[in-house]
Each structure stands twice: as structure tokens, then as C-alpha cells.
N, C-alpha and C positions, 0 to 999 in steps of 0.2 A: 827130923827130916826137914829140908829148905822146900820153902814152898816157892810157887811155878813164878810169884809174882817180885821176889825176893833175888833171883837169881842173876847173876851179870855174865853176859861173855865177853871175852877179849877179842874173838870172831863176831862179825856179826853176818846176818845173811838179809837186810831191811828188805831189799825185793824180788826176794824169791820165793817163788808162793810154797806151797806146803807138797814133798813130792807124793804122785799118786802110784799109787799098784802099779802101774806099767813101769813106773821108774826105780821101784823094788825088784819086781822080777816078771818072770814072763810064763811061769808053768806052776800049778799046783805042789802041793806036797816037797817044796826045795826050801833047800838053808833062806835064799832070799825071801823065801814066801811066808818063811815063819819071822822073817824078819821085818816085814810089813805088817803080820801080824801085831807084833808087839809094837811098832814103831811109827806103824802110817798112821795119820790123820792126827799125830801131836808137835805140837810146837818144841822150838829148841829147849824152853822152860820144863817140859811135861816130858819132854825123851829124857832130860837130864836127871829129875827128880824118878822115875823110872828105871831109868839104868842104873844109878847110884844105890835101887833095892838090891842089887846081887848084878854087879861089873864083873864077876869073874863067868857070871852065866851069858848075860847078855852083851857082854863085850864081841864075841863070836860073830853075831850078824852084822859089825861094821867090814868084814871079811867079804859076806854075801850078798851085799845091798851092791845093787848096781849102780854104778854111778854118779847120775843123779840124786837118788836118796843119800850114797855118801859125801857127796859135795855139799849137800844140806845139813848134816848133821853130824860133818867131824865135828865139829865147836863142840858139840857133847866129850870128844875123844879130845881137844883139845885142852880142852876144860879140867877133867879127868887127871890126864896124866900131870897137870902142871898147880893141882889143888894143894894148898897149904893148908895141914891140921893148925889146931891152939897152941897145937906145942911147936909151929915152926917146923915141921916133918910135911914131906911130901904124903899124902893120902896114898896116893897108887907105890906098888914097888917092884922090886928090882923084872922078879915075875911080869909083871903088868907090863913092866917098860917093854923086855923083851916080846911078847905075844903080840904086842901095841902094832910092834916095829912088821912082826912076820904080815900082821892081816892089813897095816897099810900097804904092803909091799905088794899083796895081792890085789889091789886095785890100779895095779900099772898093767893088769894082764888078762882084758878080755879077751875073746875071741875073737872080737870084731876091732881090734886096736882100739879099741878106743880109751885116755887117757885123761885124767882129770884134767881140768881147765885150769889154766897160769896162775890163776890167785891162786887156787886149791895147791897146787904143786907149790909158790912158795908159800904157802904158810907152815904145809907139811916140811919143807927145808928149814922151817925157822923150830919148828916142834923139834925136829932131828938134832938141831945146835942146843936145844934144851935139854932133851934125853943125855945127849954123849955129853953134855957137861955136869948133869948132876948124877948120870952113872958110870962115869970114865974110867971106876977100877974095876966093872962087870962087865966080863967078857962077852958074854952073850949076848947082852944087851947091845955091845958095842957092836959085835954082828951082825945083829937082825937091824940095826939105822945105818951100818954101812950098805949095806943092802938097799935100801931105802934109797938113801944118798945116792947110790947109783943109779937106779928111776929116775929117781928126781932129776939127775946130770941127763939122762937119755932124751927126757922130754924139752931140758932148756936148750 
């Protein structure tokens, strides 16, 4: 396991404070509420070392976090899908790529419009020229960040 003080991100988020419960979710007992559960009041170091115990479990709630809290802690999902093992392999796969792609896509579409902010939108653009380049013979995958890609165009 990497520990919280060992860890780099390629994102960085320097001042932006940590988000609170309101900026996870707004009612009891919902996907985003379990998502502040596991997620609120840790650092981008502490969510990573965290979600890297079981990604396939807790990858879910970057779907459910509202806004705010996702803006703070894609670099965990960025991080994630663009990780290199020892042996030069990507960590996350073809799977991960695709799911990655559906639960970013889901944060172009509150109810209240509201839509990630410019830097969030490109970096998520530059994550998407990442995916489609290291999984351009996976269809699905290719799907779910065209998809993306097209948010992404909506909001520029």
C-alpha cells in the first residue's frame, strides 16, 4: 500500500479547501451520501490510498458526488486510470476504462445544469485523449469517452 505522504498527482487542487457534506449530497441514505461517507473529510492522498483498497467498489460514488466534491477529487480518477505497474501495464483496464467514461459522463447532467468548471472540463478532455489512445481497439470503451467527448464539446 502507498502511503498518503509518498503519493504525487499530475492534478493538483493547492486551494481548494476539503469539500463538505453539502457538497457531496443533500438527503440521507443516497449514493452521494455514502459517498461522503467514505470520502469526506480526506485529502487527495487519503481518498487515493482508500479507493485503490477495492476501485471496482468504490469507484461508483465518483458518479454520485456532486459536483464540488468531484472537482476535488477526480485527480484520485485521474490518477487511477493513467497508473503504471512494474511491469509497464496500465493498473486499471479495459473494464475501468469503460465505467470510468459512463460515471464521468454522468457529471455533465445535474438537474440544476450545473456543469463542471473549465479546468475540470479540460483535464477530463485531456484524460479522454488518454483512454482513446491506450484503448483504441475497445469498443466500448471507445463509446463511453465518445460520450464524454461530447459533454465535454457541449460545455466549450
Amino acid at each position: 500500500m502507498t502511503t498518503s505522504d509518498t503519493i504525487s498527482f499530475r492534478l493538483r487542487r493547492p486551494s481548494s479547501p476539503l469539500p463538505t457534506a453539502v457538497d457531496f449530497y443533500s438527503g440521507p441514505n443516497t449514493e452521494a451520501a455514502f459517498a461522503w461517507e467514505r470520502f469526506g473529510g480526506k485529502s487527495l492522498s487519503e481518498a487515493y490510498d482508500f479507493f485503490m483498497e477495492a476501485p471496482e467498489i468504490w469507484g461508483e460514488d465518483f458518479a454520485w458526488m456532486f459536483p464540488k466534491a468531484f472537482e476535488y477529487y477526480f485527480p484520485v480518477v485521474d490518477k487511477y486510470l493513467r497508473e503504471i505497474d512494474e511491469d509497464g501495464d496500465l493498473v486499471s483496464c479495459s473494464d475501468d476504462a469503460w465505467i470510468f467514461g459512463c460515471r464521468i459522463a454522468s457529471q455533465f447532467h445535474w438537474k440544476d445544469g450545473t456543469k463542471p468548471p473549465t479546468y475540470v472540463v479540460d483535464e477530463i478532455a485531456d484524460l479522454s485523449s488518454f483512454i482513446k489512445t491506450q484503448y483504441r481497439d475497445e469498443r466500448e470503451v471507445m463509446d463511453s469517452w465518445s460520450k464524454v467527448d461530447r459533454e465535454v464539446d457541449n460545455c466549450r
